[in-house]
N, C-alpha and C positions, 0 to 999 in steps of 0.2 A: 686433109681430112683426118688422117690417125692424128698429127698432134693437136687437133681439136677434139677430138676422144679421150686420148692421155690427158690431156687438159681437164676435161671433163669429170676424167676420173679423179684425178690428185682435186680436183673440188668439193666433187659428194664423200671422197673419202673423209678429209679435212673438216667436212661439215659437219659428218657421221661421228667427229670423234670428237666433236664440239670444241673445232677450232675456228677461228677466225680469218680471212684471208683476203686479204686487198692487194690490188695492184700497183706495182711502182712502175709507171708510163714514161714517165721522164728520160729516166736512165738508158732506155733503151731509142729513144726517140733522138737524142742529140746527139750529132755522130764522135766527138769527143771522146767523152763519156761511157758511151756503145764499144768504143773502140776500147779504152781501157780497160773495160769490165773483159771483154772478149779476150785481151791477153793474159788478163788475173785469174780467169777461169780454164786459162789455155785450149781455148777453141779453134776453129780454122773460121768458121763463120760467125758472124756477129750474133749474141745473145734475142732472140725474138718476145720474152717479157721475163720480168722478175715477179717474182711472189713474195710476201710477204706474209708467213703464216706463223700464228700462234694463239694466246689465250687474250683476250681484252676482259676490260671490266664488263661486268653485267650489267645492261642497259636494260629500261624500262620498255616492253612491245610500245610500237606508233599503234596510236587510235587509228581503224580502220571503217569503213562505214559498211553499212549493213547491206547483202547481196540484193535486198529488194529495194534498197535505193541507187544501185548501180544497172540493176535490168531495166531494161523499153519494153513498152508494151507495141505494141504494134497501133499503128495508127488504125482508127473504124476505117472502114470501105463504107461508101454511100452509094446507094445506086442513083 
């Protein structure tokens, strides 16, 4: 639970400061790989994700659709 807080936090932080921030899954998922990072970084246990944060290019907002075409109305009741 904390390092899903921590986590948490280094996100909205990152976000707050109008960074960018994707996950590198790979790395940490092949035991290899896992294992070398974990010695590069001189840990005792293996690395659990990588982050990859910084500035990207400015991307244009996705089209989103309108709240009142996402709401249901409730079906009529008949008696």
């Amino acid at each position: 639970m904390q390092a899903g807080q921590a986590l948490q936090r280094v996100l909205l932080a990152a976000t707050a400061d109008g960074l960018a921030v994707s996950f590198l899954s790979q790395i940490v998922e092949v035991p290899g790989p896992r294992d070398q990072l974990r010695m590069l970084i001189g840990a005792t246990r293996p690395p659990q994700v990588v982050l990859r944060i910084g500035r990207g290019w400015p991307v244009m907002a996705t089209p989103r659709l309108p709240v009142a075409d996402l709401i249901m109305n409730e079906p009529s009741r008949r008696s």
